[in-house]
C-alpha positions as CSV (number, residue, x, y, z in Angstrom):
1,X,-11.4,-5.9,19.3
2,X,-15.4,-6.2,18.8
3,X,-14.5,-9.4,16.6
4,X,-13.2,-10.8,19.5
5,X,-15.6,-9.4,21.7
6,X,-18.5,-11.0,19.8
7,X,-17.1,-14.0,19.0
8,X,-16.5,-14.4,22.7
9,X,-20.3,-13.1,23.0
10,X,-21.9,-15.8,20.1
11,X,-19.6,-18.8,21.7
12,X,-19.9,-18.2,25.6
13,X,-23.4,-16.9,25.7
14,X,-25.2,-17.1,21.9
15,X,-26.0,-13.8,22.1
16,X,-28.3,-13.2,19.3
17,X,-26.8,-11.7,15.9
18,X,-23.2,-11.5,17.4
19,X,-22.6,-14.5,14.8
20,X,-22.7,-11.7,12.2
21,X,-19.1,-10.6,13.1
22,X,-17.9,-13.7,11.6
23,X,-18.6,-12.5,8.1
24,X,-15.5,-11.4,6.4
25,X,-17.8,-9.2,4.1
26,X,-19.8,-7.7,6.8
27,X,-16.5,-6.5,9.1
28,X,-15.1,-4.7,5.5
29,X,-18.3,-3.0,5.0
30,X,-18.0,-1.7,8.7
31,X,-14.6,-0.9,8.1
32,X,-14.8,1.3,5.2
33,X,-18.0,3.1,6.2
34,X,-16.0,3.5,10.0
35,X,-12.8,4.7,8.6
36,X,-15.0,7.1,5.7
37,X,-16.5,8.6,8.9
38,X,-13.6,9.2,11.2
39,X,-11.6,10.8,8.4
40,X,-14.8,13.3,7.3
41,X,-15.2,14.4,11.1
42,X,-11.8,14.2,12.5
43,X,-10.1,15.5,9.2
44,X,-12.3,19.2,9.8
45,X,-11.1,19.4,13.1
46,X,-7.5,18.5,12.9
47,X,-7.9,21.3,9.4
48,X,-8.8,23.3,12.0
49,X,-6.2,22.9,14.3
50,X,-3.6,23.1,12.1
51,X,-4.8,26.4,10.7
52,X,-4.6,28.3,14.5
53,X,-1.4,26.5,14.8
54,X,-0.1,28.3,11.4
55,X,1.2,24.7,10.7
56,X,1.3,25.6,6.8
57,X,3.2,24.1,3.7
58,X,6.1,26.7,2.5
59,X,6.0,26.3,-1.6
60,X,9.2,27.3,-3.5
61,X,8.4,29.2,-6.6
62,X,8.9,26.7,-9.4
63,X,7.0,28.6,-11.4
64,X,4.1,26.7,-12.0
65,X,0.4,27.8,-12.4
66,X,-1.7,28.1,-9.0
67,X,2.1,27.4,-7.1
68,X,2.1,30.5,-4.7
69,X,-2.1,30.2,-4.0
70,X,-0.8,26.8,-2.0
71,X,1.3,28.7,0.0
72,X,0.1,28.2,4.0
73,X,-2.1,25.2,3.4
74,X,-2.4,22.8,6.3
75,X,0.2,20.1,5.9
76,X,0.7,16.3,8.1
77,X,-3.1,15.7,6.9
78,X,-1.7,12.3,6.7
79,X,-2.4,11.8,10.2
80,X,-6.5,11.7,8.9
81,X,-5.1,8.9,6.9
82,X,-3.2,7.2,9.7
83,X,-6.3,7.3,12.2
84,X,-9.1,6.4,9.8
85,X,-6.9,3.3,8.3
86,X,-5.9,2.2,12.1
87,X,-8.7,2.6,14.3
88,X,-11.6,0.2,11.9
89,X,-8.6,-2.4,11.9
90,X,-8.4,-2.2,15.7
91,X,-12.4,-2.5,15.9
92,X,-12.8,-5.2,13.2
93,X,-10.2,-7.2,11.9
94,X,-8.8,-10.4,14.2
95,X,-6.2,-8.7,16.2
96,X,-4.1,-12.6,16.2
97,X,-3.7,-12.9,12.9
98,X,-0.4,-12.4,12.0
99,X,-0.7,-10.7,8.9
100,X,-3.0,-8.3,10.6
101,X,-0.4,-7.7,13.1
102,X,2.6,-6.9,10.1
103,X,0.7,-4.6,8.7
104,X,0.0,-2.5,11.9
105,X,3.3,-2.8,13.1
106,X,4.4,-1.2,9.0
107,X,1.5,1.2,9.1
108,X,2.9,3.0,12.6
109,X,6.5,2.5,11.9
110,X,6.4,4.2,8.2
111,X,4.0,6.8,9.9
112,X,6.7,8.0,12.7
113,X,9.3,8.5,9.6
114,X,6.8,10.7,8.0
115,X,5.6,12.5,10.8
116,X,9.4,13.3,12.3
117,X,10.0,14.4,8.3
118,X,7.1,16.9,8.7
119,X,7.1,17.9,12.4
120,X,11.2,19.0,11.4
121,X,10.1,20.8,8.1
122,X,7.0,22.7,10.2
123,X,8.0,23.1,13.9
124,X,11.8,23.1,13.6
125,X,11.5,25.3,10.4
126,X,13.9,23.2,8.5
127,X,12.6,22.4,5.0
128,X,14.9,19.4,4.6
129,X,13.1,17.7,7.3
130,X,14.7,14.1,8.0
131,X,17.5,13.5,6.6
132,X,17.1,11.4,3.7
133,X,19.7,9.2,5.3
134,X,17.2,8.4,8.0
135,X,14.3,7.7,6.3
136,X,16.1,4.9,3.8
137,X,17.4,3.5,7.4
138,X,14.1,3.7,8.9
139,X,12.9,2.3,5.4
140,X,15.4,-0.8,5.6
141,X,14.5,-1.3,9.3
142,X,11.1,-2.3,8.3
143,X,11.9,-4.4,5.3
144,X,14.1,-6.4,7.6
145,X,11.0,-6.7,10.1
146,X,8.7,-7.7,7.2
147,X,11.4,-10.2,5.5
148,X,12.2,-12.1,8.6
149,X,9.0,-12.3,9.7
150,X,7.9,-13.8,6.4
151,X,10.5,-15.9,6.1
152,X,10.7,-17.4,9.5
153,X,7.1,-17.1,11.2
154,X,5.4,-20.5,11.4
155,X,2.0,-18.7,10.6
156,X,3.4,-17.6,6.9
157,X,2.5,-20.5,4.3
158,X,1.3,-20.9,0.7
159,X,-0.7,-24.0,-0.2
160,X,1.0,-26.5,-2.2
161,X,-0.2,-29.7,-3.8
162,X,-4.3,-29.1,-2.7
163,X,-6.4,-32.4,-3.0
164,X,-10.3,-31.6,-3.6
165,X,-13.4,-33.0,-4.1
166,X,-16.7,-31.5,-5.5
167,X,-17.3,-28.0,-3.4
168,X,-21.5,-27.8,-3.3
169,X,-22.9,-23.9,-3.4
170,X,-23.7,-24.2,0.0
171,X,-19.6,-24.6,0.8
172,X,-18.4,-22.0,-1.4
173,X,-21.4,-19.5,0.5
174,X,-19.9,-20.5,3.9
175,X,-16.4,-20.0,3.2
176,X,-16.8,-16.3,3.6
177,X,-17.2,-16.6,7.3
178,X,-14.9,-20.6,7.8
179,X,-11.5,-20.0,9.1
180,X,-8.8,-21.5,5.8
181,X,-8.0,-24.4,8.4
182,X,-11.1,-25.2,8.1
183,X,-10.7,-27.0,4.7
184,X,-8.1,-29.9,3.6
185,X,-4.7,-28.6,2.4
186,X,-0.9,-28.9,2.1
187,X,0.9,-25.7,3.7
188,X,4.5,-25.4,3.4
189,X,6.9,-22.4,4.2
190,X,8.5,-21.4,0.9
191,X,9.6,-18.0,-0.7
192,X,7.5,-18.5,-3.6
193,X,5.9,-15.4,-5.4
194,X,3.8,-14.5,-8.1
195,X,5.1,-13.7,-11.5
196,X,3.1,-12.9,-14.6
197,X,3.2,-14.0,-18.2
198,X,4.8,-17.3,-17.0
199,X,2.8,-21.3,-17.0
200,X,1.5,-21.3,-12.9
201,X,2.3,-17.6,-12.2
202,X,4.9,-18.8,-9.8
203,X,8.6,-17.9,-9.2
204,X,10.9,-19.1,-6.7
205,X,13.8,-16.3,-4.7
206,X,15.8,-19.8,-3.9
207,X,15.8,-20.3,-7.5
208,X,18.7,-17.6,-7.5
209,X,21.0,-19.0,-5.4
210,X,20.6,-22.5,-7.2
211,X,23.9,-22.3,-8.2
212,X,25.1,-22.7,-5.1
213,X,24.0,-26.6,-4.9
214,X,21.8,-29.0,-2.7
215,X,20.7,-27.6,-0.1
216,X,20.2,-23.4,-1.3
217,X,16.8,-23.1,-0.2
218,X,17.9,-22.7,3.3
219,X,20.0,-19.8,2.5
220,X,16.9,-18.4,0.7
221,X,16.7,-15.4,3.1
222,X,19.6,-13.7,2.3
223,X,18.4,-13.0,-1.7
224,X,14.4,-12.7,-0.3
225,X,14.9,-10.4,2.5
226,X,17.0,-7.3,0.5
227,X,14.8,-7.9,-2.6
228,X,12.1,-7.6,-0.2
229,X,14.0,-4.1,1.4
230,X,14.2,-2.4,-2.1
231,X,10.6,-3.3,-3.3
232,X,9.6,-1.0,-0.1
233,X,11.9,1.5,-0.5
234,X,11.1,2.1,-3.9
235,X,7.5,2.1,-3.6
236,X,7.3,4.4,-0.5
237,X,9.6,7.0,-2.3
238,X,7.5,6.3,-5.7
239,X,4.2,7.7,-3.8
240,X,6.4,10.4,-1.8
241,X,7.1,11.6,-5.2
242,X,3.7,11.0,-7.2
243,X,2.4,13.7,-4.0
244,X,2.7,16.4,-6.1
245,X,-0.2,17.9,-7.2
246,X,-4.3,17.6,-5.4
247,X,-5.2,14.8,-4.9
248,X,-2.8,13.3,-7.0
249,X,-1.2,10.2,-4.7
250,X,-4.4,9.8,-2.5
251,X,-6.4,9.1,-5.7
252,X,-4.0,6.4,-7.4
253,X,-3.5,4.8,-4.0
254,X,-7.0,3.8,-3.7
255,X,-7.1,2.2,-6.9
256,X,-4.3,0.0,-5.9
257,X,-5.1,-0.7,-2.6
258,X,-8.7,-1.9,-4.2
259,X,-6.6,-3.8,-6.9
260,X,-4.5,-5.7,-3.6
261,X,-8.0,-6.3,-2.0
262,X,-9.6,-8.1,-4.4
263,X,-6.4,-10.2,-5.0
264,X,-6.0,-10.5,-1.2
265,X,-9.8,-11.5,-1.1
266,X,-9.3,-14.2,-3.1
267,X,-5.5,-15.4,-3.0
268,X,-7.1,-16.0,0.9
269,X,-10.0,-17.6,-0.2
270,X,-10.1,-21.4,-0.8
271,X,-12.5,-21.7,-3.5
272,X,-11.5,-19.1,-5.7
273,X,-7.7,-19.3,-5.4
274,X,-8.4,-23.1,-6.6
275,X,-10.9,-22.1,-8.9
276,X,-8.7,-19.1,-10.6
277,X,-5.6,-21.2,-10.1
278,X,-3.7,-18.8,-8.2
279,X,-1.2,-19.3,-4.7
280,X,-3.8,-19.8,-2.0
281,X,-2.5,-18.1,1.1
282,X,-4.3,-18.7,4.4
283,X,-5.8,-16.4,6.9
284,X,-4.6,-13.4,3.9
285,X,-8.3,-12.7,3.6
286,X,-8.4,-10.9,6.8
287,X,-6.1,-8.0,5.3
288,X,-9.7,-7.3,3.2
289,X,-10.4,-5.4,6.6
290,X,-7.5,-3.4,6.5
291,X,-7.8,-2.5,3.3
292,X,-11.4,-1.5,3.3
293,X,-10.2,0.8,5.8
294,X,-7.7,2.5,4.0
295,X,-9.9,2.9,0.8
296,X,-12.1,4.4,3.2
297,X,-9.3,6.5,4.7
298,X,-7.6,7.5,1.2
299,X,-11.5,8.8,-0.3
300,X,-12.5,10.5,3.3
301,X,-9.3,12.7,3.0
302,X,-9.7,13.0,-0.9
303,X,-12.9,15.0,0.0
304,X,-10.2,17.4,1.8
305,X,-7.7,16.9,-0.5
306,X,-9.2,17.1,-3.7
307,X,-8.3,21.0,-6.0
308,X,-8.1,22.8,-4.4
309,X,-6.6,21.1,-1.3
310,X,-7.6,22.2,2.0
311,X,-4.6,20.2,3.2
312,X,-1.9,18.4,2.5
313,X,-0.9,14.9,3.4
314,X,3.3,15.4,4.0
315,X,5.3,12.6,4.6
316,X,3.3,11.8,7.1
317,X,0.7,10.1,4.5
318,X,2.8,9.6,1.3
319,X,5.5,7.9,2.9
320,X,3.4,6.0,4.7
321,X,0.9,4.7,2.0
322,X,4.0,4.0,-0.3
323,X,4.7,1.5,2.1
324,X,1.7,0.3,3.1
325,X,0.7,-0.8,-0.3
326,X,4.4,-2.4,-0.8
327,X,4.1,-4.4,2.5
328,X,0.4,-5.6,1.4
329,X,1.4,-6.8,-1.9
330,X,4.7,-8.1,-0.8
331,X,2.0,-10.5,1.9
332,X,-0.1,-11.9,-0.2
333,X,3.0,-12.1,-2.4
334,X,2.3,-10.1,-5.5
335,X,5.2,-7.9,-5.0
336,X,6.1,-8.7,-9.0
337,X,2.9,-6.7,-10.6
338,X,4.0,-3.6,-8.6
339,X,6.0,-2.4,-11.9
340,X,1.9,-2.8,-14.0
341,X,-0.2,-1.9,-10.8
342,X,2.0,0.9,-9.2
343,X,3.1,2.1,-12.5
344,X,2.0,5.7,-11.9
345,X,4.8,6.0,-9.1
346,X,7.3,3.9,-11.0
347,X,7.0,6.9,-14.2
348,X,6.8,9.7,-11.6
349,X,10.6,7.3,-9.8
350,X,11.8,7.0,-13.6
351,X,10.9,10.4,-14.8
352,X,13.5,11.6,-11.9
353,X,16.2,9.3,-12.5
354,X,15.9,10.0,-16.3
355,X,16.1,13.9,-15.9
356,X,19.0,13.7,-12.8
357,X,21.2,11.6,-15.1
358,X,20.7,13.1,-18.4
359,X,21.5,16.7,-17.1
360,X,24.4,15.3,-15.6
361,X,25.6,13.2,-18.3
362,X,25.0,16.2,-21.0
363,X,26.5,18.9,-18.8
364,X,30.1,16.2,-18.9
365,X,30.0,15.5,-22.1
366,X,28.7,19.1,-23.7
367,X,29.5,21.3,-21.3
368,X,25.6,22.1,-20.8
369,X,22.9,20.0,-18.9
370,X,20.2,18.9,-21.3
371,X,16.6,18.2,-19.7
372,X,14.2,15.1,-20.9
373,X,11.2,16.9,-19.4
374,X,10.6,20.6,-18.9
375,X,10.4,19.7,-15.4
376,X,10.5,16.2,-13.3
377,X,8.4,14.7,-11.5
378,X,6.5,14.0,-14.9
379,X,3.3,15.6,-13.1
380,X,5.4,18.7,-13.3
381,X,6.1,18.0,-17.2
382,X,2.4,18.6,-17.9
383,X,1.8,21.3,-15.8
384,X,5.0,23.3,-17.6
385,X,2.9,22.3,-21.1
386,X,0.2,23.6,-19.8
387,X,-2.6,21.5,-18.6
388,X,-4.2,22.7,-15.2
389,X,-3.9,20.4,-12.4
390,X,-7.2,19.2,-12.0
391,X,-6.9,18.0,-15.5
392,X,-3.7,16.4,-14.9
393,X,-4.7,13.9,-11.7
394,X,-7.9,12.8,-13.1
395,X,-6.1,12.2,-16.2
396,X,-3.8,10.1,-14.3
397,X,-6.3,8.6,-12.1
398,X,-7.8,7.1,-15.8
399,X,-4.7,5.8,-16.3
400,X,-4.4,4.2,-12.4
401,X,-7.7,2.0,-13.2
402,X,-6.6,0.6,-16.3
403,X,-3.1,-0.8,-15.1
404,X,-5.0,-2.3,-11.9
405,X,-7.5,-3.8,-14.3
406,X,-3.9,-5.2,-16.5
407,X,-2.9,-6.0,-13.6
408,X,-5.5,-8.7,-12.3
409,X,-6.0,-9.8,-15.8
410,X,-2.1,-10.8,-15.8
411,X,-2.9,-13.8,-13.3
412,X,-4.6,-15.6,-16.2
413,X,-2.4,-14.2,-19.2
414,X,0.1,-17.2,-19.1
């Protein structure tokens, strides 16, 4: 709203300094500082709140060190990470760009399915909260919304086929603040990604339904938009599951949201997407906004959240940034480095699956289940061995920073 507002102010009136607004760099700087403060000061008082309202996490007794000390602390703290990411986008980001708009519209949609989760495990006293039926349907609702809209909106291109000429310093400075249409290119609607390892980092969806003959491309939607449906899914329920232990899922989500801002930074960015020879996307550098607001949500409640937790985030938050950082990368179409960037939650997915089908499969064949782990999530596993939890997350956290640094090295590992 106040990019609109001075805009309107530098072009109507040229109102001294409102031209500032225009800077890309200076409306991210404003948004994580913005989003850093609502979540200090408004996380305290919604602690607060919770605690006269006896809105408390109930543990069950795995048997794990410092389990039953958890016992009554605040839970839903994801609504700090909710407000703090939503508010600085509504303040500084452009409100009609349309990638701006998809990632609101994900942000409050995957934060109602957390929030009905935790208000049903707190107020109605139910500890299954929302039936996992619901949430995969609520889940699948969105990836329908984010695959049409990708698919079909006019606004959603890649360049193709860029023709330049010599770019002076001068261009390359004013690019941070130039609207993409601004410069000479090619877009096209198309369903390409970004795939690493390969010559050009590019794959194709249509590519899969070759087979069919001339003509596949236009049935291109119905392999892009499920693909798109399981990649959030997966992702959401990988950081539902990696929220574990303190601080554990808010610390390895803002590595990989400030992975997925640089590469939004510059897949959006003229010069640098030619320069790097990655997909340029237009107008994707405005989602740097969004992001610097949720790396400044995800460290404001890490202050919180950190051992020992003063709260927790629930469903509310981990559901919610699982998505959020699916829906981001699945934008600027870098959906295929989740497995290296969001590796922590695909181990903690795996570690699951692994221990849920080899119990099974043992108990069939033997007669007695058989464990992988001493105890699943893998967080768990190290706990059982004996590590203390503090230990554990910054451990992983480590870990979190080297596969986003793999990850953005992949783009020129060809």
């Amino acid at each position: 709203m106040l990019y609109h507002l001075f805009d309107y102010l530098a072009n109507t009136f040229d109102f001294p300094g409102a031209g500032i607004f225009q800077y890309l760099s200076f409306r991210a700087a404003l948004a994580v500082l913005t989003s850093l403060l609502i979540s200090l000061i408004f996380g305290k008082r919604l602690i607060n709140f919770l605690r006269k309202k006896q809105v408390g996490e109930t543990v069950r007794d795995l048997g794990l060190e410092g389990q039953k000390e958890k016992e009554g602390t605040p839970t839903m703290g994801g609504l700090i990470i909710l407000a703090s990411i939503l508010i600085p986008t509504l303040l500084f980001a452009k409100l009609n760009n349309i990638y701006i708009i998809l990632i609101l519209v994900s942000t409050v949609w995957l934060g109602v399915i957390g929030f009905l989760d935790d208000y049903i495990k707190v107020f109605k006293h139910n500890k299954k909260g929302l039936a996992g039926k619901f949430k995969v349907l609520g889940q699948i609702g969105l990836g329908i919304i984010v695959g049409v809209t990708m698919y079909f909106h006019e606004d959603i291109t890649i360049r193709e086929n860029i023709e330049t000429e010599s770019i002076t310093i001068e261009e390359m400075q004013d690019d941070c603040k130039k609207e993409s249409s601004d410069f000479f290119y090619d877009e096209s609607k198309s369903t390409t990604t970004t795939i690493p390892f390969v010559k050009n980092n590019e794959f194709d969806y249509a590519s899969l339904i070759s087979w069919i003959g001339p003509g596949a491309e236009k049935y291109a939607w119905l392999i892009f938009i499920p693909i798109i449906i399981l990649i959030i899914i997966a992702v959401s329920n990988g950081a539902n599951m990696t929220d574990g232990l303190d601080g554990l899922a808010t610390s390895t989500s803002v590595v990989i949201a400030g992975a997925l801002g640089v590469l939004a930074w510059i897949s959006g960015n003229y010069i640098f997407a030619d320069y790097l020879n990655i997909m340029y996307i237009p107008n994707t550098g405005e989602l740097a906004i969004y992001i610097s607001a949720f790396v400044g949500a995800c460290f404001g409640f890490l202050w919180y959240n950190s051992y020992p937790a003063q709260v927790f985030m629930g469903d509310t938050g981990s559901l919610s940034i699982g998505g959020i950082i699916a829906v981001l990368a699945i934008i600027i179409r870098k959906e295929l480095l989740i497995p290296v960037l969001c590796g922590i939650f695909l181990i903690e997915n795996l570690s699951v699956i692994l221990q849920v089908g080899y119990f099974k499969y043992t108990k069939k064949r033997f007669g007695a289940g058989k464990r992988i782990f001493r105890m699943a999530p893998l967080h768990h596993h190290y706990q059982k061995k004996g590590f203390h939890e503090a230990k554990i997350v910054q451990r992983f956290f480590i870990v979190g920073i080297i596969l986003a640094v793999l990850t953005i090295v992949t783009l020129k590992v060809r």
